[in-house]
C-alpha positions as CSV (number, residue, x, y, z in Angstrom):
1,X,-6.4,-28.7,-4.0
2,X,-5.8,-24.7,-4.5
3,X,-7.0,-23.2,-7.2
4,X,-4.9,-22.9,-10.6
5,X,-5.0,-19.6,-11.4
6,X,-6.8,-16.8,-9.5
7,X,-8.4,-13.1,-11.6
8,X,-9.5,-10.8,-9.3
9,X,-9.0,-6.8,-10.0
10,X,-5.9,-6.7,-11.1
11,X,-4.3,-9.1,-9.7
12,X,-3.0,-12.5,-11.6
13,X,-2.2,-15.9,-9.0
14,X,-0.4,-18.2,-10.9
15,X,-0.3,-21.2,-8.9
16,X,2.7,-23.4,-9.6
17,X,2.0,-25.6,-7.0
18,X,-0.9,-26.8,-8.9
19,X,-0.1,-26.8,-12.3
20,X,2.9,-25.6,-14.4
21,X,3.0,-25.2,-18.1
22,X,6.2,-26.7,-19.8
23,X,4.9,-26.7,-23.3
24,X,3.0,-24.0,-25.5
25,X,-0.5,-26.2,-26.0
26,X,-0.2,-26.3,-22.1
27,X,-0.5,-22.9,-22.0
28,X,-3.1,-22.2,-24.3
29,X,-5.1,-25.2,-22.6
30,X,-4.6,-23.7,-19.4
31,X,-7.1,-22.5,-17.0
32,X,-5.0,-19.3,-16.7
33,X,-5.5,-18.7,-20.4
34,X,-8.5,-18.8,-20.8
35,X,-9.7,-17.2,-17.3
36,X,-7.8,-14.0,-19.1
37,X,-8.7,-14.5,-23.1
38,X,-12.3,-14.5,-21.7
39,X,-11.7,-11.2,-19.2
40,X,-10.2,-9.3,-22.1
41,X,-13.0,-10.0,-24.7
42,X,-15.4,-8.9,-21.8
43,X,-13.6,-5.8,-21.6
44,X,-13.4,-5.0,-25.4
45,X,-17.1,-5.6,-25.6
46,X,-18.0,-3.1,-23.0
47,X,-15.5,-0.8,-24.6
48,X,-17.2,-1.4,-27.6
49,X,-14.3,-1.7,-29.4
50,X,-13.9,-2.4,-33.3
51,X,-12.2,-5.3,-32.9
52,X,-14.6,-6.8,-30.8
53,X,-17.2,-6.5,-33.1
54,X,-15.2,-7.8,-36.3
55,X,-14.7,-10.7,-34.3
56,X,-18.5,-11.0,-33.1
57,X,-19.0,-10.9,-36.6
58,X,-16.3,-14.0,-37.9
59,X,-16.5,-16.0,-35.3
60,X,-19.7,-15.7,-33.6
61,X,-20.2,-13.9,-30.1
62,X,-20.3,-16.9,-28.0
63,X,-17.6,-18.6,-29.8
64,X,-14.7,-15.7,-30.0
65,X,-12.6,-17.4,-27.3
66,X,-12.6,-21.0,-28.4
67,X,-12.2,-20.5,-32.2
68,X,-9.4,-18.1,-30.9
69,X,-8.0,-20.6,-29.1
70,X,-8.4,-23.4,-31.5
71,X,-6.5,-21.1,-34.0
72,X,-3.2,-19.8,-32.1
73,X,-2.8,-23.9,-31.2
74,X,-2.6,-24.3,-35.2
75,X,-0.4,-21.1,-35.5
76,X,2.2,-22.7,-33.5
77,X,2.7,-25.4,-35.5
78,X,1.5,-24.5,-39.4
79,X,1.9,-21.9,-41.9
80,X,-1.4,-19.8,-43.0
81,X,-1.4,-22.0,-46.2
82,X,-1.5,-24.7,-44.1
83,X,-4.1,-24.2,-41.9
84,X,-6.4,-22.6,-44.4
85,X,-6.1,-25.9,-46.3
86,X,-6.6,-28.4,-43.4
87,X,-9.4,-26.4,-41.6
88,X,-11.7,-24.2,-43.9
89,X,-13.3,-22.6,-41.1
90,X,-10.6,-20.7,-40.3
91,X,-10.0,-18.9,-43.8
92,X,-12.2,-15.9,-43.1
93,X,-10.6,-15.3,-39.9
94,X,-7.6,-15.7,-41.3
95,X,-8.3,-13.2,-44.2
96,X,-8.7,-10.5,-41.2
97,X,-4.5,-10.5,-40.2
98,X,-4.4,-7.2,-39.1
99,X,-7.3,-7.2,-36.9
100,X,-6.4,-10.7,-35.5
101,X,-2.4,-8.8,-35.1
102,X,-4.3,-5.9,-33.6
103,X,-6.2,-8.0,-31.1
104,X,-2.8,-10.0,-30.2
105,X,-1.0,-6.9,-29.5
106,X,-3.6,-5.7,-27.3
107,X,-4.5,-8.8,-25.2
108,X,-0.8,-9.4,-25.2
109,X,-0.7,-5.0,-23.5
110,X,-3.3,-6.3,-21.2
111,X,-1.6,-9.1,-19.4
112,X,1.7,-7.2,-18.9
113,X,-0.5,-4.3,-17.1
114,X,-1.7,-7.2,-14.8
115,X,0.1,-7.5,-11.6
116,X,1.2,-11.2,-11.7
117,X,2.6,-13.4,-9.2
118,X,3.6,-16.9,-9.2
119,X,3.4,-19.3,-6.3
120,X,4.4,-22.1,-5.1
121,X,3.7,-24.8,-1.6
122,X,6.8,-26.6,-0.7
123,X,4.6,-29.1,0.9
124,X,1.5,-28.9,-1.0
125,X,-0.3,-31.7,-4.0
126,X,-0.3,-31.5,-7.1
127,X,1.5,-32.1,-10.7
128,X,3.3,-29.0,-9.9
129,X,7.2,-28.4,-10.1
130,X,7.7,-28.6,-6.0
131,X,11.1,-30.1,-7.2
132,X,12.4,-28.0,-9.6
133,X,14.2,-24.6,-9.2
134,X,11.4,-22.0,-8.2
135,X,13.7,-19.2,-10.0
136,X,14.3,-21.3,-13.3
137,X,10.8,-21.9,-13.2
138,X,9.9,-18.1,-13.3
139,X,12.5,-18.2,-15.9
140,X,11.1,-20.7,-18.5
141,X,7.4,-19.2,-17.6
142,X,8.5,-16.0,-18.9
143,X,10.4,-17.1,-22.2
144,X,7.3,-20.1,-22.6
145,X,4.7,-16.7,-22.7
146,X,7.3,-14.6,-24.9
147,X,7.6,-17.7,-27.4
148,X,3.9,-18.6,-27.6
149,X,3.8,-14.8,-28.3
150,X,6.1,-14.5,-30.9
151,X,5.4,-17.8,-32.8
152,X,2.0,-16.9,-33.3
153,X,2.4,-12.8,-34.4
154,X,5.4,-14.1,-37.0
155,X,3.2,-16.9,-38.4
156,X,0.7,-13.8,-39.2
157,X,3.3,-11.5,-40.3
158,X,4.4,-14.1,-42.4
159,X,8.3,-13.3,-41.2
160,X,10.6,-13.1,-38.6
161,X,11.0,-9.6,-36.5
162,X,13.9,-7.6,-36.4
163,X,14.4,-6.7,-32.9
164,X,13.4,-8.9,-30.0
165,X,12.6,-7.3,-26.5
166,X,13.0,-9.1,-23.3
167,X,10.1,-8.0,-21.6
168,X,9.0,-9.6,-18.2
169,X,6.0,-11.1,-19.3
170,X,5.7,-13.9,-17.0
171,X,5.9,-13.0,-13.4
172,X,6.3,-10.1,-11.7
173,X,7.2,-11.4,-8.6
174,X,7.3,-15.6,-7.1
175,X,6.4,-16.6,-3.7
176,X,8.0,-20.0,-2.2
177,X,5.4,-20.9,0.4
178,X,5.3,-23.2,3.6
179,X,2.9,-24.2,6.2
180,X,4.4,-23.9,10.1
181,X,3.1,-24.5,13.2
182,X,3.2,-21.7,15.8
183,X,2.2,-21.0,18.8
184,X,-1.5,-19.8,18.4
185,X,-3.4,-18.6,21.4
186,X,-7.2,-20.5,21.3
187,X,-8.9,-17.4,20.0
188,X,-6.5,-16.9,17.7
189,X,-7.3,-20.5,15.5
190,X,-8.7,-19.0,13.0
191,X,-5.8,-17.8,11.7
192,X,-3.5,-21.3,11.4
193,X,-4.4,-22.4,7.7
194,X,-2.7,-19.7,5.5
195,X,0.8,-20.4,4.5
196,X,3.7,-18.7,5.9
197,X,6.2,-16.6,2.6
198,X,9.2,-18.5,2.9
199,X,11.1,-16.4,0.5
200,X,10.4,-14.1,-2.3
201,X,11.6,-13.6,-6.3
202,X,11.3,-9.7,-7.2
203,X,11.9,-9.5,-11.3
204,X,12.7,-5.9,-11.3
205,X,11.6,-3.1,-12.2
206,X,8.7,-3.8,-10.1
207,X,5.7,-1.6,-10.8
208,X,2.3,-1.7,-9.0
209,X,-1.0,0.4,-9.2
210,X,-2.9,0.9,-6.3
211,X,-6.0,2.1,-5.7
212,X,-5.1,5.3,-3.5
213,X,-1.8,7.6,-3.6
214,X,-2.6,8.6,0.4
215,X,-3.3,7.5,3.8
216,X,-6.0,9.4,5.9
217,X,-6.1,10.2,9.3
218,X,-4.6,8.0,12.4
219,X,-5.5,4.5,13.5
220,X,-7.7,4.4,16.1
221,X,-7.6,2.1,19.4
222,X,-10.2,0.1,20.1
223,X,-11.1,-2.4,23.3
224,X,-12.7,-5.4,21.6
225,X,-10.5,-7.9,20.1
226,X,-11.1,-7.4,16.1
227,X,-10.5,-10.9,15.4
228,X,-12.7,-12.4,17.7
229,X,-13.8,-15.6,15.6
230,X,-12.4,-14.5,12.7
231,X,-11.6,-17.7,10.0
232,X,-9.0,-16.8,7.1
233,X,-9.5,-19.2,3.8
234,X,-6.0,-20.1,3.5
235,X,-7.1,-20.3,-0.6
236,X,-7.1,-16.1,0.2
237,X,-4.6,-15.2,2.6
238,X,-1.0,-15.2,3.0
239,X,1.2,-14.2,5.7
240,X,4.8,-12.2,5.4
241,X,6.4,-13.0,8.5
242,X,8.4,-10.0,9.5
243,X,10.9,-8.5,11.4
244,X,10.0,-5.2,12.7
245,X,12.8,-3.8,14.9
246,X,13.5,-6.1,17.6
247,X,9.6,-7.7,17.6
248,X,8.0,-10.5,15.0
249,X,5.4,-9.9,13.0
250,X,2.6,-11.9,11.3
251,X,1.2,-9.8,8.8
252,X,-1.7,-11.4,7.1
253,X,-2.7,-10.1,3.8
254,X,-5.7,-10.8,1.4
255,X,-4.7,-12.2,-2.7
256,X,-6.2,-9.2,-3.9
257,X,-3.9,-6.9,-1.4
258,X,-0.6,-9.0,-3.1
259,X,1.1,-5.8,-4.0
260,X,1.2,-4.4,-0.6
261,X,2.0,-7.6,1.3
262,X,4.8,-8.5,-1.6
263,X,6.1,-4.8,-1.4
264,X,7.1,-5.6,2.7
265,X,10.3,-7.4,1.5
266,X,11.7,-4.0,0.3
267,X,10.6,-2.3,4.0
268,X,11.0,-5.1,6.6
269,X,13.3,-8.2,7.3
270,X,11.6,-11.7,6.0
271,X,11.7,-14.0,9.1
272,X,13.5,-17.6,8.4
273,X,10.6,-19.6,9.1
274,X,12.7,-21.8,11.6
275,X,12.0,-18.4,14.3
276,X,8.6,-18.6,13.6
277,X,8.2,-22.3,14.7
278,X,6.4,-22.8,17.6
279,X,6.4,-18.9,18.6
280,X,3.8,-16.5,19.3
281,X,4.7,-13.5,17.5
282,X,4.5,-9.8,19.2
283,X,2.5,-8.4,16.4
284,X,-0.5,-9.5,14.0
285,X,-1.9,-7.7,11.1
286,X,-5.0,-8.8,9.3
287,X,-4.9,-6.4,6.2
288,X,-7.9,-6.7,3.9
289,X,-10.4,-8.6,5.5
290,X,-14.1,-8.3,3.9
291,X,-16.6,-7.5,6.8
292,X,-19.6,-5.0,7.1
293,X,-17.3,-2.1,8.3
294,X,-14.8,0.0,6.8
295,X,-12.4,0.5,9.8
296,X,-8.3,0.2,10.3
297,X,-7.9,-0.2,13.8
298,X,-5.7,-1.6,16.3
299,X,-6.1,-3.4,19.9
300,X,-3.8,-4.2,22.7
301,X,-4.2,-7.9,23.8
302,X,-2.9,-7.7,27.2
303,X,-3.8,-11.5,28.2
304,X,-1.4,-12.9,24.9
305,X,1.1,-9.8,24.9
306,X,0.2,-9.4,21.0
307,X,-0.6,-6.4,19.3
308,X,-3.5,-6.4,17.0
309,X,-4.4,-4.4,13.7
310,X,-6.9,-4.8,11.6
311,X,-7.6,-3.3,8.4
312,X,-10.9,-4.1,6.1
313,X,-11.4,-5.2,2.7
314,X,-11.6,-1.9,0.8
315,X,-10.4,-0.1,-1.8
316,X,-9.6,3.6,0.5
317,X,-6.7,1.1,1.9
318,X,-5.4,-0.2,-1.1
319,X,-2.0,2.0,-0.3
320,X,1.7,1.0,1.5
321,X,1.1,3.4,3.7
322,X,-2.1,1.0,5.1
323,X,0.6,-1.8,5.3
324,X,3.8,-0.2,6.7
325,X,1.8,2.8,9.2
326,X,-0.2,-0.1,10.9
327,X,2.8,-2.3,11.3
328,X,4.9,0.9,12.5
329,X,1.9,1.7,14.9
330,X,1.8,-1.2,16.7
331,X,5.7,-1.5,17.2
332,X,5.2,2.2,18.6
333,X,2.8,1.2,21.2
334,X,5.0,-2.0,22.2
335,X,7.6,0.3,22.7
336,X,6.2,3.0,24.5
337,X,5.1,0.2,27.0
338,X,8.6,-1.1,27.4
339,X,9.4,2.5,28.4
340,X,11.0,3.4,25.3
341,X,10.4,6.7,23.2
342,X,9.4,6.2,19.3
343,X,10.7,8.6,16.3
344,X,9.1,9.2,13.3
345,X,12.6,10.3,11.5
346,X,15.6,9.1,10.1
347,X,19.5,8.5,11.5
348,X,22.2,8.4,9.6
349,X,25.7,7.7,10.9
350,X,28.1,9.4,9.1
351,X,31.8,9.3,8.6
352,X,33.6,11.6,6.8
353,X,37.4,10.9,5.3
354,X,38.8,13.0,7.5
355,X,38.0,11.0,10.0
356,X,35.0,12.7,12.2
357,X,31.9,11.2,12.7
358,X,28.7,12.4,13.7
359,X,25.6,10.1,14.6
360,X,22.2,12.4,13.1
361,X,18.6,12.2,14.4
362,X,16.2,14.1,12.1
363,X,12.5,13.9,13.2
364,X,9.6,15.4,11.5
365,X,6.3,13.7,10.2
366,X,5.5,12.9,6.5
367,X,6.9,15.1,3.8
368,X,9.0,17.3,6.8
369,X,11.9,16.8,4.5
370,X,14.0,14.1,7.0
371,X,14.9,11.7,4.4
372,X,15.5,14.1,1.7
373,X,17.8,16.2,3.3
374,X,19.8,13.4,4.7
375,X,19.9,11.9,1.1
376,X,20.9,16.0,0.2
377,X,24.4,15.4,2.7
378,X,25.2,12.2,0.7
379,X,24.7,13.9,-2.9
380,X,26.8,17.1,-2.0
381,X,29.7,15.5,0.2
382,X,29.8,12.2,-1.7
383,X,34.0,13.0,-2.1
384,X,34.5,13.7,1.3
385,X,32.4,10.6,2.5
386,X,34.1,8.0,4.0
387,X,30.8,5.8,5.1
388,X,27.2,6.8,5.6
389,X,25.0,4.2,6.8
390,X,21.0,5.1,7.2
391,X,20.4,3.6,10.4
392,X,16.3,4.6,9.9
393,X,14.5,6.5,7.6
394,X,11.4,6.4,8.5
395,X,10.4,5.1,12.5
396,X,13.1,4.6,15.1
397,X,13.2,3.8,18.6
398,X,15.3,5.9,22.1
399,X,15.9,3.5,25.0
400,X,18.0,4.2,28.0
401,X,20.4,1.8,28.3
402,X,22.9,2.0,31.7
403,X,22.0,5.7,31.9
404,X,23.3,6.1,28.0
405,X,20.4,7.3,25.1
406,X,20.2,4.4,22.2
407,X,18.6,4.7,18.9
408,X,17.6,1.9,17.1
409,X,15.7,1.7,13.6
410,X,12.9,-0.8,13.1
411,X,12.8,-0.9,8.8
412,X,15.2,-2.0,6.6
413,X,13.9,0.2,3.3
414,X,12.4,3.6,2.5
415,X,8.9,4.3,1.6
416,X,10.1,7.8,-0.2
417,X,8.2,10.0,-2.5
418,X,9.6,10.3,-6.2
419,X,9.0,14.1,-6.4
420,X,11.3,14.6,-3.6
421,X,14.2,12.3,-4.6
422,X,17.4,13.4,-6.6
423,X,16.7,14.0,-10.0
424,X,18.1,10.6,-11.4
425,X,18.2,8.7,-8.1
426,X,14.9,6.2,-8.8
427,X,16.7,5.5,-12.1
428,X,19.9,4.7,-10.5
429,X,18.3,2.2,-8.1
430,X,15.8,0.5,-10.7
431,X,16.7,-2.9,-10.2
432,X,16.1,-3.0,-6.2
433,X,13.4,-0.7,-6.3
434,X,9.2,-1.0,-6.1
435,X,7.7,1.6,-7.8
436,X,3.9,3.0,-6.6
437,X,1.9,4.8,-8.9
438,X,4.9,6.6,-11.3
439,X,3.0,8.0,-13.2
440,X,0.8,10.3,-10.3
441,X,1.0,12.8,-7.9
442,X,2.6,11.3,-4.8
443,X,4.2,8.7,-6.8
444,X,6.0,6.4,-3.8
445,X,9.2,4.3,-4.5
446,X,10.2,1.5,-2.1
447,X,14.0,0.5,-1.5
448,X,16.3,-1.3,0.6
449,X,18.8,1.4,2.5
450,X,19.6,-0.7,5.4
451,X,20.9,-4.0,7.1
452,X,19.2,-5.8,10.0
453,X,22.1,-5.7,11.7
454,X,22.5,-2.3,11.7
455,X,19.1,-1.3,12.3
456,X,19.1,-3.4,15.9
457,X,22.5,-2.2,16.7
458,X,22.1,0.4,19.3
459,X,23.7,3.6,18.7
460,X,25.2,7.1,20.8
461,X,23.4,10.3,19.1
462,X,25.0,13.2,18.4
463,X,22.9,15.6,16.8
464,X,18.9,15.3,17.7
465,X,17.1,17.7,15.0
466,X,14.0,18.7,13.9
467,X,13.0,18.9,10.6
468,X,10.9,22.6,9.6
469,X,9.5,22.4,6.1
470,X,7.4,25.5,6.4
471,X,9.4,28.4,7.8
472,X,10.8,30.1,5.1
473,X,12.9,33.0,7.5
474,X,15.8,32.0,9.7
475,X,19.0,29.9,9.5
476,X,18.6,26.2,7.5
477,X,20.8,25.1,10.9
478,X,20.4,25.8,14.7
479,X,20.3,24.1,18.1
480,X,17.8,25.0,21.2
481,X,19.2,26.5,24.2
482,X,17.3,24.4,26.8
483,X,14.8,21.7,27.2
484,X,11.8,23.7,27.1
485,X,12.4,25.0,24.2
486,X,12.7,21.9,22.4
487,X,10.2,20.4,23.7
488,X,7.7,23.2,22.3
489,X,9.0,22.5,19.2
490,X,9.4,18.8,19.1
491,X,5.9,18.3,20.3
492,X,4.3,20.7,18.7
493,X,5.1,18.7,15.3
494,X,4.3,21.7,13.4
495,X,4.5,20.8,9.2
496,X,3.0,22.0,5.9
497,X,1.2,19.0,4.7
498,X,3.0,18.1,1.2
499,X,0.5,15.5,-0.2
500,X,1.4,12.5,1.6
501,X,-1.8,12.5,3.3
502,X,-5.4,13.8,2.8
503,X,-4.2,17.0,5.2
504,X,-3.7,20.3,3.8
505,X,-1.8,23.7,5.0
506,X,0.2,23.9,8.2
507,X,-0.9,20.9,10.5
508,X,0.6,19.9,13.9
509,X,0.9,16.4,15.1
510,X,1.8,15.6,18.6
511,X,5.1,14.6,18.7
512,X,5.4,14.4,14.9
513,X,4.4,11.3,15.3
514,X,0.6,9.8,14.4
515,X,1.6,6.2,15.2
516,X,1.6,5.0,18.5
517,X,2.5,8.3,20.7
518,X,-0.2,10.4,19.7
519,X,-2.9,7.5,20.8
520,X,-1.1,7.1,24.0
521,X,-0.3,10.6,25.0
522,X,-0.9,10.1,28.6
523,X,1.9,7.5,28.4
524,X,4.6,9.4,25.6
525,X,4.1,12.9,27.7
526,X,6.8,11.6,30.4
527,X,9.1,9.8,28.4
528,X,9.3,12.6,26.4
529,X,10.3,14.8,29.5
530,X,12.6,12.1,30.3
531,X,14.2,11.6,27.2
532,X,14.6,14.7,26.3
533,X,16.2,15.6,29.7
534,X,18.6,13.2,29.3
535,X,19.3,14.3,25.7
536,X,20.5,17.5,27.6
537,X,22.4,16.5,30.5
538,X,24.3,14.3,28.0
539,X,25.1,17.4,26.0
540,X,23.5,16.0,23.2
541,X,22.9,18.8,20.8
542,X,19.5,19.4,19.9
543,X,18.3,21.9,17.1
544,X,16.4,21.7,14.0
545,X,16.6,22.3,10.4
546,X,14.5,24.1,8.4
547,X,14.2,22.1,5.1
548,X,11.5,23.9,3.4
549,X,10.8,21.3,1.5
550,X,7.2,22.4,1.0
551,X,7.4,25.9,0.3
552,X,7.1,26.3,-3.7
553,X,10.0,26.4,-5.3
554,X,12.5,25.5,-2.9
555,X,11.6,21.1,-2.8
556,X,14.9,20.6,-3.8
557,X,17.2,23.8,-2.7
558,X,15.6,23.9,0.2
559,X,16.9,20.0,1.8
560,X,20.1,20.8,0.0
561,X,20.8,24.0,1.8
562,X,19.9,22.5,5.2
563,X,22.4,19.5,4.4
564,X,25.3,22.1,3.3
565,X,25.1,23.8,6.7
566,X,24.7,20.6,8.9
567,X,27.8,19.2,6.9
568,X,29.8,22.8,7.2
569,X,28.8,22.4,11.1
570,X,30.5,18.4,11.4
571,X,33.6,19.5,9.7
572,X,33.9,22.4,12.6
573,X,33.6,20.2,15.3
């Protein structure tokens, strides 16, 4: 039988599966109850906080939690009068309402600032709800937790509030989970128990804290298979089955890593689990696993055509960009073997009323300004827009198709920084987004901007740019004169770092891109040539803009100038 309830850093399991509370003495005589009445008391003692020791002092230190306990059942039942008459023990306890009021409020603060997530096993035991509605359960959880709540403060108050709030108190987000059989290679067996995410219930606005607000450095390759008799407790691990461009994924995440394996569902397609039957994927991710080493690296198995990553147990990954770089990194190195030529950048394909339309390749690595100045076109030509559809925003893919240049995106959703958005625009898409850190400095939000469909739906280009957030002389729009010179530019990948990562001042990345090409240089160097080639015999026209997005002052005038000038060029043509 899996466990109840799991409490581990900040993280709240709520295992449906298992048990589910229809009543309010079900809830207080849960496991889950207690397991967070006793980690807040813990917490207030270290704190030494005044309510802590008023409480020491009534009840008794070892007996704050049960005589607690004992109490709010009584509370949601009985008057004051009434309980003070039946059970004398309680009346000096009772005689302390506002510190009892205080303590509510703030154990109440403490489980909404837990990230909580409810579960459930379609096939697993239990006196679980397997049968009922996993939404209306997630439903009735929340309003049990908001009465048991309210009951209890109004019984001390002595009156009924004024103004209810709604809060989501219950969970944050629901997993519906499933065991599957799929085609595992021998040394791969380790890795059959966890359960597969069969679908997912966001309760918006979704909000996580995680440990860091950057990525550092590249992943590294390395030549001996990382999970090499490695054994996943399925009690542990869980695995987001996704669709990454045109490959499958199983990416297998640790309970304590839920936010970043949860957050996927924004970035990347959630695989029906009737493709994953009996099929090898062409990726796995093992992100969070506890070992002697703190290493995220990845390894080409050439015997089962799999990609590997691998990511330890600590908290310098607790970040998205851990979960979605990896992912992105092994795609990269898939493609560049099938001969194809990975972008870090964003398309658009744009249709104005008019009636011309313009396919736009924008390439640049983090914080260039890509996304933001393609965001800048929508904003400032929104009446003259017909249809604009964000065929990538982050990672795409060239391949050469019948002599003809492709592009292809392989992520669904954006992984954008907040600073660098619209002012307004998080607000406007609350209810789809995730929200990283808001309150930071590189504060991330995570949203949908694409369909699968359009994302594996090949397209013609007809603008390839480069994004230059650091030059603040010359024109915001203007296309190379021959191959060479793009290519200097293009793989030079020249960028002021603007916080995304732990890099500072004007960096270059080969390619612009640290995720797959810049570890296989020997391999990118002639698809570039070819590529790029092509991109010039087709009289593709290839340019750049210079965004400067991180020169100070100009984060948002800058992107929006570029996209004035790329949008004055479209209507010329």
């Amino acid at each position: 039988m899996k466990p109840q309830f799991e409490l581990e850093r900040n993280t709240a399991v709520i295992n449906f599966s298992a048990h589910y509370c229809n009543t309010e003495d079900e809830l207080l005589n849960s496991q889950g109850f207690e397991r967070v009445l006793t980690r807040f008391l813990k917490k207030l003692k270290k704190k030494e906080s005044p309510v802590y020791e008023q409480l020491s002092y009534v009840c008794g230190e070892g007996q704050i939690a049960s005589e607690l306990t004992s109490l709010f059942k009584l509370l949601l039942v009985l008057e004051i009068d009434e309980i003070m008459q039946m059970n004398r023990s309680f009346i000096v306890l009772l005689q302390h309402k506002d510190t009892l009021i205080e303590f509510i409020e703030a154990l109440y603060d403490y489980w909404r600032q837990l990230e909580r997530y409810s579960i459930i096993y379609n096939s697993a035991e239990g006196t679980g709800i397997q049968k009922i509605k996993f939404i209306e359960a997630n439903n009735s959880f929340t309003n049990l937790v908001l009465k048991v709540y309210r009951t209890i403060e109004e019984r001390l108050f002595g009156h009924h509030q004024n103004v209810y709030r709604q809060l989501i108190v219950g969970a944050n987000a629901g997993l519906v989970l499933n065991e599957i059989q799929w085609d595992i290679p021998m040394q791969y067996m380790g890795l059959r128990y966890p359960a597969f995410i069969e679908s997912i219930v966001l309760t918006p606005p979704f909000i996580t804290y995680p440990k860091r607000t950057k990525r550092d450095g590249i992943f590294q390759e390395v030549f001996e298979n990382p999970l090499d008799g490695l054994y996943l407790d399925p009690n542990n691990w869980f695995v987001y089955p996704a669709k990454v461009g045109t490959a499958l994924a199983y990416v297998y995440f640790h309970r304590d890593f839920m936010a970043q394996g949860v957050t996927m569902c924004n970035l990347f397609e959630l695989a029906d689990l009737e493709e994953c039957q009996n099929r090898k994927p062409d990726l796995i991710y093992v992100y969070g696993n506890k070992d002697k080493e703190d290493r995220a690296v990845f390894y080409q198995d050439k015997a089962n055509d799999i990609m590997i990553g691998y990511a330890s147990y600590s908290e310098d990954h607790d970040y998205f960009g851990y979960m979605k770089k990896m992912i992105l990194t092994l795609y990269n190195v898939k493609m560049i073997n099938e001969k194809k030529l990975p972008l870090h950048g964003a398309m658009i394909e744009l249709t104005l009323k008019s009636g011309k339309q313009s396919n736009i390749v924008v390439i640049g690595d983090s914080g260039a300004g890509k996304s933001e100045t393609l965001e800048a076109v929508r904003m400032i030509a929104e009446d003259e827009i017909k249809e604009m559809k964000t065929i990538f925003d982050d990672m795409g893919t060239l391949s050469l198709e019948k002599g003809e240049i492709r592009a292809y995106g392989t992520e669904i959703g954006a992984f954008v920084r907040l600073d660098d958005l619209d002012t307004g625009y998080a607000y406007r898409t609350i209810d789809r987004s995730i929200f990283m850190n808001p309150d930071k400095t590189n504060a991330r939000i995570v949203i949908p901007v694409a369909t699968y469909k359009d994302i594996t739906t090949g397209r013609p280009i007809d603008m390839f740019l480069y994004a230059n957030n650091y030059e603040e002389g010359g024109e915001e729009f203007e296309f190379f004169n021959n191959v060479d010179e793009a290519k200097a530019v293009f793989v030079r990948g020249a960028r002021k770092a603007k916080g995304t990562t732990t890099e500072t001042g004007l960096v270059e990345s080969y390619f612009a891109n640290p995720f797959g090409p810049v570890q296989l240089k020997d391999q990118t160097d002639p698809l570039i040539d070819k590529y790029f080639e092509k991109l010039f015999d087709k009289n593709i026209k290839v340019g750049q803009l210079r965004t400067r997005l991180a020169i100070e002052g100009q984060e948002h005038s800058g992107p929006r100038k570029a996209a004035e000038q790329l949008l004055a060029f479209i209507k010329e043509q």
